[in-house]
C-alpha positions as CSV (number, residue, x, y, z in Angstrom):
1,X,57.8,98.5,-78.8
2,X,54.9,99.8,-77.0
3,X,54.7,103.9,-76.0
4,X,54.6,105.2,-72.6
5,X,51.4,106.2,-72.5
6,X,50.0,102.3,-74.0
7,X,51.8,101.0,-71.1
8,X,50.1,103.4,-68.6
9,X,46.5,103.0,-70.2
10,X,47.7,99.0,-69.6
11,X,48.3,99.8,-66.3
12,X,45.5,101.1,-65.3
13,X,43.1,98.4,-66.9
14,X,45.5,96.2,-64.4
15,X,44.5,98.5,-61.7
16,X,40.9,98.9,-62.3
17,X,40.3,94.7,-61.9
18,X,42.6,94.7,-58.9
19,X,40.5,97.7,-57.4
20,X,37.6,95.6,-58.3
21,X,39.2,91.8,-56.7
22,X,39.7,93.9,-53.5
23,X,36.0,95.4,-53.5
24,X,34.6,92.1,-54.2
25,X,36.5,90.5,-51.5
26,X,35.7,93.1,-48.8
27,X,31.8,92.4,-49.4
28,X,32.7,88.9,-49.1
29,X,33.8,90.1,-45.5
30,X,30.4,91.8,-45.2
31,X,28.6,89.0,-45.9
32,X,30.6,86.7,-43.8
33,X,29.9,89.0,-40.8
34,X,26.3,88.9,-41.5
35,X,25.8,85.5,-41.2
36,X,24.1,84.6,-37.9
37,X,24.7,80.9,-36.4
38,X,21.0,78.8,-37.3
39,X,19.7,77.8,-33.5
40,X,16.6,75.7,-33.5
41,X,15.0,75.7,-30.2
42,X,12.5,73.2,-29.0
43,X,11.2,72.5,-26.2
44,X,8.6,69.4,-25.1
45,X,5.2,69.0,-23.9
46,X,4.3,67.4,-21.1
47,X,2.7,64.1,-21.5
48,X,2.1,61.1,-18.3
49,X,6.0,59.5,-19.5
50,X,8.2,62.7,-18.5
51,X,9.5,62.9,-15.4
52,X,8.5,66.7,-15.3
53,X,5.4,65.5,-15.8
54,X,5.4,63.7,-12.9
55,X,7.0,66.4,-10.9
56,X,4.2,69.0,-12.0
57,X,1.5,66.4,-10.7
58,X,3.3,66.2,-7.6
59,X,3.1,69.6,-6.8
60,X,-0.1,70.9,-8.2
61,X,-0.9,67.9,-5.2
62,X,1.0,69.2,-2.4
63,X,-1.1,72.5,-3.6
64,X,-4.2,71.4,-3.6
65,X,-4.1,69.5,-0.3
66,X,-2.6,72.1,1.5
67,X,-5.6,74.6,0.5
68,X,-8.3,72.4,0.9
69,X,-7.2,71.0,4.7
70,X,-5.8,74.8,5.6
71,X,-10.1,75.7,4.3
72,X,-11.7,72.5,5.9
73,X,-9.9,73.4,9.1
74,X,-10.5,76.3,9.4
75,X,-14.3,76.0,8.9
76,X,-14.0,73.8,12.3
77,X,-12.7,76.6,14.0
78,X,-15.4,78.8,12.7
79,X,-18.2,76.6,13.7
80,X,-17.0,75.2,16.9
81,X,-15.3,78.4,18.0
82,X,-16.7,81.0,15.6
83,X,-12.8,82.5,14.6
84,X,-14.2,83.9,11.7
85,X,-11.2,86.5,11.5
86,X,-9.0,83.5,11.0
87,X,-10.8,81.9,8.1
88,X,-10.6,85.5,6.5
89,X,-6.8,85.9,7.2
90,X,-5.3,82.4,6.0
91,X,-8.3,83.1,3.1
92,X,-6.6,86.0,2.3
93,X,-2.6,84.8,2.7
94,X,-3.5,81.6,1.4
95,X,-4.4,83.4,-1.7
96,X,-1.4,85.3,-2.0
97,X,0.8,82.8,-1.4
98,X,-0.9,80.0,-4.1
99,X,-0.7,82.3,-6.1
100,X,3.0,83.0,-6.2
101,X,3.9,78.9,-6.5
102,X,1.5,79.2,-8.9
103,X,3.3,81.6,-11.0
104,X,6.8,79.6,-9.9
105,X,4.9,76.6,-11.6
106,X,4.2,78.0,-14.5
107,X,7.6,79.3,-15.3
108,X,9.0,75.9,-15.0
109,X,6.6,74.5,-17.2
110,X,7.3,77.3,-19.6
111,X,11.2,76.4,-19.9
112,X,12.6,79.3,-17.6
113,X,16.3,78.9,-17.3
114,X,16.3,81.4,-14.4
115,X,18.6,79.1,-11.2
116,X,16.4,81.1,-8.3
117,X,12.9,79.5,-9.7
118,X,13.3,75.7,-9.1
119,X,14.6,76.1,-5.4
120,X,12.2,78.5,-4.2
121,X,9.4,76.1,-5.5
122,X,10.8,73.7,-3.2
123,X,10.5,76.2,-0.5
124,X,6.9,77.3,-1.0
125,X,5.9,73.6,-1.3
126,X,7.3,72.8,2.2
127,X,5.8,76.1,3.8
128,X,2.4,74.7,2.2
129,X,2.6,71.7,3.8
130,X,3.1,72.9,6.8
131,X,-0.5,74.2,7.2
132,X,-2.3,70.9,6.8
133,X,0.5,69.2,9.5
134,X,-0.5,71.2,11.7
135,X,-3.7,69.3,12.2
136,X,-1.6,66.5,13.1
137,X,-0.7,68.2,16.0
138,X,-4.0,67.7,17.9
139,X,-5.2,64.3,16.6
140,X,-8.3,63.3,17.3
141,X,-11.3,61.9,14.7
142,X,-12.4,64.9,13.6
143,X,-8.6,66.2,12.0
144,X,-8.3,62.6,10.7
145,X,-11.7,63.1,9.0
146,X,-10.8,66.5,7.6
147,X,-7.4,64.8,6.8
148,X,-8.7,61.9,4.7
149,X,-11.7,64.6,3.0
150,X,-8.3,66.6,2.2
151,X,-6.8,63.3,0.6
152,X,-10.3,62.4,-1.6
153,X,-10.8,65.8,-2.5
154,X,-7.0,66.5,-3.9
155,X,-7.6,62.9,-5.9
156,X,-10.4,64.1,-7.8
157,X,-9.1,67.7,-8.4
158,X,-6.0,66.0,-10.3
159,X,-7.7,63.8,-12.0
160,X,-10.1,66.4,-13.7
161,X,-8.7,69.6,-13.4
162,X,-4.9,69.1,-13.5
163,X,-5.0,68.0,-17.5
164,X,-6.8,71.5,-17.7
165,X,-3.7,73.2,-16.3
166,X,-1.1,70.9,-18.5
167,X,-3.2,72.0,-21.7
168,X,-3.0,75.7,-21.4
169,X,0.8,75.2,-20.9
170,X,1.4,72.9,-23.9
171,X,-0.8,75.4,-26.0
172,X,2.1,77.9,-24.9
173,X,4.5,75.8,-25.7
174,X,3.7,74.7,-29.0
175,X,3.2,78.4,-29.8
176,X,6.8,79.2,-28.6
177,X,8.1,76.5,-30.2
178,X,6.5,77.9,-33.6
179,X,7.9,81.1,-33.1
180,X,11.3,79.6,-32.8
181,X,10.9,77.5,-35.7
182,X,9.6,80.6,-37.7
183,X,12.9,82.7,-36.4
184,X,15.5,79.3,-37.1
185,X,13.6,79.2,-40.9
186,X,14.4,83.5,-41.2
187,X,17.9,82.8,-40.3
188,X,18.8,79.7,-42.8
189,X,16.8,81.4,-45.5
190,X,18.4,84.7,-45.1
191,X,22.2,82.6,-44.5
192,X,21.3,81.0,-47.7
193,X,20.8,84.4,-49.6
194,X,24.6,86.0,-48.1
195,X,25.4,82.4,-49.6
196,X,24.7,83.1,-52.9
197,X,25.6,86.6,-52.7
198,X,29.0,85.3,-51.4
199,X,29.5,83.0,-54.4
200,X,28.5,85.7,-57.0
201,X,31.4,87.9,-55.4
202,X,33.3,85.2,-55.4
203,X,33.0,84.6,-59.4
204,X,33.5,88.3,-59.7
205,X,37.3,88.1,-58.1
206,X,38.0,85.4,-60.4
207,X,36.4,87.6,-63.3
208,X,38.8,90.6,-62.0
209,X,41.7,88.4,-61.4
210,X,41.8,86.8,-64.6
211,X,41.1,90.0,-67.1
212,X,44.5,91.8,-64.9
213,X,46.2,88.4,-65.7
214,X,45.0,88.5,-69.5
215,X,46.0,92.4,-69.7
216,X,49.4,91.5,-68.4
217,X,50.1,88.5,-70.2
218,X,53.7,88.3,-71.7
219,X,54.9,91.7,-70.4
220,X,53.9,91.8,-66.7
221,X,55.9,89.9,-63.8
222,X,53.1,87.7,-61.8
223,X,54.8,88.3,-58.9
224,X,53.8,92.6,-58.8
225,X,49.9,91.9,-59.2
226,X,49.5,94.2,-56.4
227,X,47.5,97.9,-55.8
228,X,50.5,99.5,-54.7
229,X,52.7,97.8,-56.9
230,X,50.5,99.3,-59.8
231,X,50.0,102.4,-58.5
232,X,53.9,103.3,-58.2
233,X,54.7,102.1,-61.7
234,X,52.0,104.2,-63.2
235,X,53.3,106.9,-61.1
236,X,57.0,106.2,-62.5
237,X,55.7,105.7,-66.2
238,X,53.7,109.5,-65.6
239,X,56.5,111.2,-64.2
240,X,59.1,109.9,-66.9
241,X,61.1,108.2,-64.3
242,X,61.2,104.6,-66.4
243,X,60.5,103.9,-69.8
244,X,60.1,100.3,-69.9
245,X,58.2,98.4,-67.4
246,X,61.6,96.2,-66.4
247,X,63.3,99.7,-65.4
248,X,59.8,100.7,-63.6
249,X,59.9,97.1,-61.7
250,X,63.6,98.3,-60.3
251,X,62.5,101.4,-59.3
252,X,59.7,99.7,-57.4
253,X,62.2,97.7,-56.0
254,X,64.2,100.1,-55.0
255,X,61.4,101.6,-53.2
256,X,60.4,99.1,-51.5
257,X,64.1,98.2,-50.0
258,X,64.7,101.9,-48.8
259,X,61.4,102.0,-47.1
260,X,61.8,98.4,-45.5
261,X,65.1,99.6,-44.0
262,X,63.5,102.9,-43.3
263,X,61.4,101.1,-40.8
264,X,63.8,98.7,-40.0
265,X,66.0,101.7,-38.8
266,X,63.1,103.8,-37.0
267,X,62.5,100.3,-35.5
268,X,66.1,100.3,-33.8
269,X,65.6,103.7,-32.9
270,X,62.9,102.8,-30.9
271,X,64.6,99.8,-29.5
272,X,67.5,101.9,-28.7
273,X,65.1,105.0,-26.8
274,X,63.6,102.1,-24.6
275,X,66.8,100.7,-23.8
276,X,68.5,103.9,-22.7
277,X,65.0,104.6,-20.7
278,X,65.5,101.2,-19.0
279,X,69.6,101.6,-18.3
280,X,68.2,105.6,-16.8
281,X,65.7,103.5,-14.8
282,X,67.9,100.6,-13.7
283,X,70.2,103.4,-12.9
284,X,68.0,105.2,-10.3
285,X,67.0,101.8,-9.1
286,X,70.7,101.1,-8.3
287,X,71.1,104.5,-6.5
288,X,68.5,103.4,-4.3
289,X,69.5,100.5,-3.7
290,X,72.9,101.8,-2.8
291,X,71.3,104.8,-0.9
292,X,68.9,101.8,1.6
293,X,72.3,99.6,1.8
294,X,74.5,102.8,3.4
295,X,71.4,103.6,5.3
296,X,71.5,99.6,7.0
297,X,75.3,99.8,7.2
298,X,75.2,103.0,9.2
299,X,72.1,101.7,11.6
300,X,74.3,98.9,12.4
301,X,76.9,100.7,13.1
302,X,75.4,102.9,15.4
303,X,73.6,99.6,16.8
304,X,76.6,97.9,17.6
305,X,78.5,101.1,19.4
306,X,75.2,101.4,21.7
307,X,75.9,97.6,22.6
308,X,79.7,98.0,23.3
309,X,78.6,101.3,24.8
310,X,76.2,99.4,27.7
311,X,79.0,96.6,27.8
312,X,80.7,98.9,28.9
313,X,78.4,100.7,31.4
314,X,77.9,97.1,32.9
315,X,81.6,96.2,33.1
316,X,82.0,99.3,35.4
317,X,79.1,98.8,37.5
318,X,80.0,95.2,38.3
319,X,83.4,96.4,39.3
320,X,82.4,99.7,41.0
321,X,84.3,101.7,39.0
């Protein structure tokens, strides 16, 4: 028969592989939360089959046009009425204000997901064409002519320069999408490494679970594979409360029944407090009631002995009493 102090020494061989189990499985946690979810975000070029593509050609159009007939009509008020400050102003606001679609343009080519960007494009492309309409308002051959120069001229500016515009965008693109590429590859290669490192723990807790199984083969109970349960015995077997493990295991048990009605009983106590708060409140609540209910009862009361009281005023005024 084995001593006390072989069984403790047991024990705590028992104890030290479920200390290391629980350590192994609470990096596996770490791990786990270190994972981040792999995203891989692309977004495409524009090429003559997209309908964004189209869209974009539509509107660098509507810009072009609009700038060329607000500049060709206003050179016919400079030379036919010299209004030299008005070339400068729309010069100077047509500047400003290209410049802003411009910038609206190129976040929608660049993938923005902001809502406010796509509607107020829509806006500054019907202010621009406002300017050129306004020729139309005074038709004659010469705002035709600037009209149709307006027409001609945008043609040939999208058919050189637009392609211009579209390749300094897709070089953007393509670098974006690089850089996501680069960051999805980071994320799957540094997932793949918590992998591994996840699997290694995981051999570890089957490394720890099966050495406290081989310790406690034929004189351990599978059932008490358990930190606390370890913990306790060694504690019985050190204070000379047991002297065989089956006696420690009835201890334990012990233990563990007083402590579960232990709470069990400071659970009903709690129960109990919040019920006798709840009759106290229910209590007041009922006084209250009781208090508003007297209150009606007396204000009808006194309601109905001012209407007898006027009943009766009028009975003796009808009969001159």
């Amino acid at each position: 028969m084995e001593t006390r102090e072989e069984i403790v020494s047991k024990l705590e061989l028992i104890r030290e592989n479920i200390l290391g189990f629980i350590q192994a499985r609470s990096r596996q946690v770490t791990l786990v939360n270190q994972m981040r979810t792999a995203k891989l975000i692309h977004q495409d070029e524009y090429n003559d089959n997209t309908l964004s593509h189209k869209s974009l050609k539509l509107a660098f159009s509507i810009m072009v046009f609009s700038s060329i007939a607000i500049l060709l009509g206003d050179l016919l008020y400079v030379i036919l009425l010299g209004a030299v400050n008005r070339l400068i102003g729309d010069i100077i606001f047509e500047v400003l204000f290209l410049s802003g679609f411009l910038f609206l343009l190129y976040r929608r080519m660049k993938g923005s997901k902001d809502s406010w960007i796509y509607p107020a494009t829509l806006i500054m492309g019907g202010i621009l064409l406002v300017f050129p309409l306004r020729l139309l308002l005074t038709p004659n051959p010469i705002t035709l002519i600037i009209l149709g120069m307006s027409i001609v001229a945008t043609y040939f500016i999208i058919q050189n320069k637009l392609e211009l515009m579209i390749s300094f965008v897709n070089k953007g693109i393509r670098s974006k999408n690089e850089q996501h590429l680069r960051d999805y590859q980071a994320v799957v290669s540094e997932n793949q490494r918590l992998e591994l490192a996840y699997q290694q723990e995981g051999r570890l807790m089957e490394n720890f679970r099966n050495q406290a199984v081989a310790i406690g083969q034929g004189w351990y109970p599978k059932d008490y594979y358990a930190l606390d349960a370890v913990n306790y015995l060694i504690h019985a077997f050190n204070n000379f409360k047991a002297d065989s493990i089956k006696e420690a295991i009835n201890l334990y048990d012990t233990y563990l029944d007083r402590e579960a009605r232990r709470a069990f009983e400071a659970e009903m106590i709690e129960l109990e407090k919040e019920q006798i708060i709840n009759q106290e409140r229910m209590i007041k609540l009922q006084e209250h009631a009781n208090i508003l209910r007297a209150r009606q009862i007396a204000e009808t009361q006194e309601a109905a002995a001012a209407s007898r009281a006027v009943a009766s005023e009028l009975e003796n005024i009808r009969y001159g009493r």
